[in-house]
C-alpha positions in Angstrom: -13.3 13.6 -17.4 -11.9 13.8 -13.6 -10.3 16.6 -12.8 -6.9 16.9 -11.2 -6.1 19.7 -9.0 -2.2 19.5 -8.6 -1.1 21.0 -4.9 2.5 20.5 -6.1 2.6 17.2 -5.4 5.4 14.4 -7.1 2.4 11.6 -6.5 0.8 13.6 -9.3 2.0 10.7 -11.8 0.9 8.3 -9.7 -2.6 9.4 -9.5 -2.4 9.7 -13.3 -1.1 6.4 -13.8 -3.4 4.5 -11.3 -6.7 6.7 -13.6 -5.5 5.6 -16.9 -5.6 1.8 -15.4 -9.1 2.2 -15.4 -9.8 4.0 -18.2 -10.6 7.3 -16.2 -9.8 10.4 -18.7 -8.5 13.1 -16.7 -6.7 17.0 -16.9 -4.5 17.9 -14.5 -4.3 22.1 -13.2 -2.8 23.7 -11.7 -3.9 24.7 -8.0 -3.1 28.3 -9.2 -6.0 27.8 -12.1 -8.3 30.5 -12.4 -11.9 29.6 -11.1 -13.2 31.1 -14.9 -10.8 28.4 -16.5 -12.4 25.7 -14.3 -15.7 26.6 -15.0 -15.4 25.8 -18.7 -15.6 22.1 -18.5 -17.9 19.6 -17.2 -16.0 17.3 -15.0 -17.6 13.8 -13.8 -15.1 14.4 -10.4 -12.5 16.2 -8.8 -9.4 15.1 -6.9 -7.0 17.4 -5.1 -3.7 16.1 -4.6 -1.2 16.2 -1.7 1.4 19.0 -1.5 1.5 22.3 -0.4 0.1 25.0 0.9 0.0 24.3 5.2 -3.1 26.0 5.4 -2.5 27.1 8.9 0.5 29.1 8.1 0.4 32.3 6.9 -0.2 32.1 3.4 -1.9 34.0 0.1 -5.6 32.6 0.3 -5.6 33.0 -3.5 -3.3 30.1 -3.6 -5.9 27.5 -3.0 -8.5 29.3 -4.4 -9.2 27.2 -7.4 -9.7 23.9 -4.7 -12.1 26.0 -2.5 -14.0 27.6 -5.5 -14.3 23.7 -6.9 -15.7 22.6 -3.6 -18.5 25.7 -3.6 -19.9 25.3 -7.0 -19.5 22.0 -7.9 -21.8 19.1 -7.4 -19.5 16.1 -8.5 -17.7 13.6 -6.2 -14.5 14.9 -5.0 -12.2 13.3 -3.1 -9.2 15.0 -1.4 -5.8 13.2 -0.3 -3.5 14.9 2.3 -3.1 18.9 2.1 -6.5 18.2 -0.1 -8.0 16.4 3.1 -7.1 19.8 5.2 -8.6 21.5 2.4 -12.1 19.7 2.6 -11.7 19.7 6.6 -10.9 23.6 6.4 -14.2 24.4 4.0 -16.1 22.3 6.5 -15.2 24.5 9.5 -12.3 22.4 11.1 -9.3 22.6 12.7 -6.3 21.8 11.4 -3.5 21.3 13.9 0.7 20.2 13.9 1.7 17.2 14.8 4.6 16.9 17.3 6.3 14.2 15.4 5.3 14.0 11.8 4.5 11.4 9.9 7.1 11.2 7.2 7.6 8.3 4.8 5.6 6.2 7.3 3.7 3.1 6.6 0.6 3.1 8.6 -2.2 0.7 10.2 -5.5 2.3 9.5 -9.1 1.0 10.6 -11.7 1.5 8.2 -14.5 2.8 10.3 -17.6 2.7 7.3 -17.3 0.5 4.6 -19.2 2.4 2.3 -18.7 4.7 -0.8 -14.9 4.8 -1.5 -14.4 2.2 1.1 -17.2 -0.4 -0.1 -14.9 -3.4 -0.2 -11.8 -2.5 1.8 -10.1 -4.6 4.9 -11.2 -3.5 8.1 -7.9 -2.7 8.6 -5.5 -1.3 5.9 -1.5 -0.3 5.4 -1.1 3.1 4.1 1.6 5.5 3.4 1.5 8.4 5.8 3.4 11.7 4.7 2.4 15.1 6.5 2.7 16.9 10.1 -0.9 18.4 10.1 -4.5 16.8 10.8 -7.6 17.6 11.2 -9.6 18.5 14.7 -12.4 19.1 15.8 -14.8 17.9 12.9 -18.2 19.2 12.4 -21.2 17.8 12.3 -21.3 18.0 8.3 -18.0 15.1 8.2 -18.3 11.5 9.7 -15.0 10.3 10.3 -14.6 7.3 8.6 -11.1 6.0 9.4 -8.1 6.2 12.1 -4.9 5.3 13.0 -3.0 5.3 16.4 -1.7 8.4 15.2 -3.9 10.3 14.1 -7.3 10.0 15.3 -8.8 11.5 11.8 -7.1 9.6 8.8 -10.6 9.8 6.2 -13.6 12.2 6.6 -16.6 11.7 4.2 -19.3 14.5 3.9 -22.6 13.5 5.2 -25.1 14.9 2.7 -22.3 15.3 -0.5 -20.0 12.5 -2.4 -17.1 14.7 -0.5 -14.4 12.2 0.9 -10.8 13.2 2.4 -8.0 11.1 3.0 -4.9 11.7 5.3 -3.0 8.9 3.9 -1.8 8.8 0.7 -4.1 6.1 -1.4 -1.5 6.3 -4.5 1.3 4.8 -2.6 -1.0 2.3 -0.5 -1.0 -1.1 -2.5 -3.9 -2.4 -3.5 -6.0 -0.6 -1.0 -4.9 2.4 -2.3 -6.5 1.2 -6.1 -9.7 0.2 -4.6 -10.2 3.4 -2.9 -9.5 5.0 -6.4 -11.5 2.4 -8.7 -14.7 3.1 -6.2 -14.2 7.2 -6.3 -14.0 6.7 -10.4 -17.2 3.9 -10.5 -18.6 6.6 -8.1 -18.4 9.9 -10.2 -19.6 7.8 -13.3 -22.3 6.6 -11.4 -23.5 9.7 -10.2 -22.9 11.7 -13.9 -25.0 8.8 -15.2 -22.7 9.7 -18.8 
């Protein structure tokens, strides 16, 4: 079972939908989910949606907990789209800064920079929907950026030594792109879970 950590997101359904067309079982919780309730269940992966919090405004840490307790203790792909991009960036140690302009309700060109994991078999260059006014900065050694835009500079981060993989864009609203990335996250955590 993947599970689905719901940043207040309306793409939730989306993500849902696009799971259950191939044949992914999943739970969705809350982001305000206990850590103990999380800890019951064996999940094959973990996806953290868009939403909210900004994580650079001032806001009660214990909000986001449940994404950041996920990303300590568990050792199952996870991929993380938007706020859930800033969320893997944040845990890595970096930056997240505010766009001048946001990007809202904004098709994008993105280049694919590695073609492997949750890209394997993606365009070199790809249409995405944009929708947020942060990014990331200043990226540790730990992330290789794996995709840009004219925009913004780090639009996909994968972790180096762990199937961690964070997306700017939002994959659910992308096309057929968008399923790829999804179908190779869910091959991925069944892959690794070998069950």
């Amino acid at each position: 079972m993947i599970l689905i950590i719901d940043n207040h997101s309306k793409n939730v359904p989306l993500i849902e939908n696009i799971l259950k067309k191939f044949g992914a079982r999943y739970i969705v919780k809350d982001q305000k989910s206990s850590f103990r309730e999380l800890e019951k269940n064996t999940y094959k992966g973990i996806i953290f949606s868009g939403g909210v919090p900004y994580l650079d405004e001032l806001i009660d840490f214990n909000e986001i907990k449940a994404d950041i307790a996920c990303l300590i203790n568990y050792d199952v792909p996870i991929l993380g789209i938007c706020v859930g991009h800033e969320i893997i960036g944040d845990a890595c140690g970096a930056d997240i800064a505010k766009h001048a302009t946001p990007e809202w309700f904004t098709e994008m060109k993105v280049k694919i920079l590695s073609k492997k994991k949750i890209f394997a078999g993606i365009p070199d260059e790809i249409t995405v929907y944009e929708h947020h006014e942060r990014y990331l900065k200043n990226i540790p050694k730990i992330l290789e950026i794996t995709a840009s835009s004219r925009k913004t500079k780090v639009e996909a981060v994968f972790h180096k030594t762990r199937p961690i993989f964070g997306l700017q864009f939002h994959p659910e609203k992308s096309g057929v792109a968008g399923e790829k990335i999804f179908k190779n996250f869910v091959d991925l955590c069944y892959k690794t879970n070998k069950n």
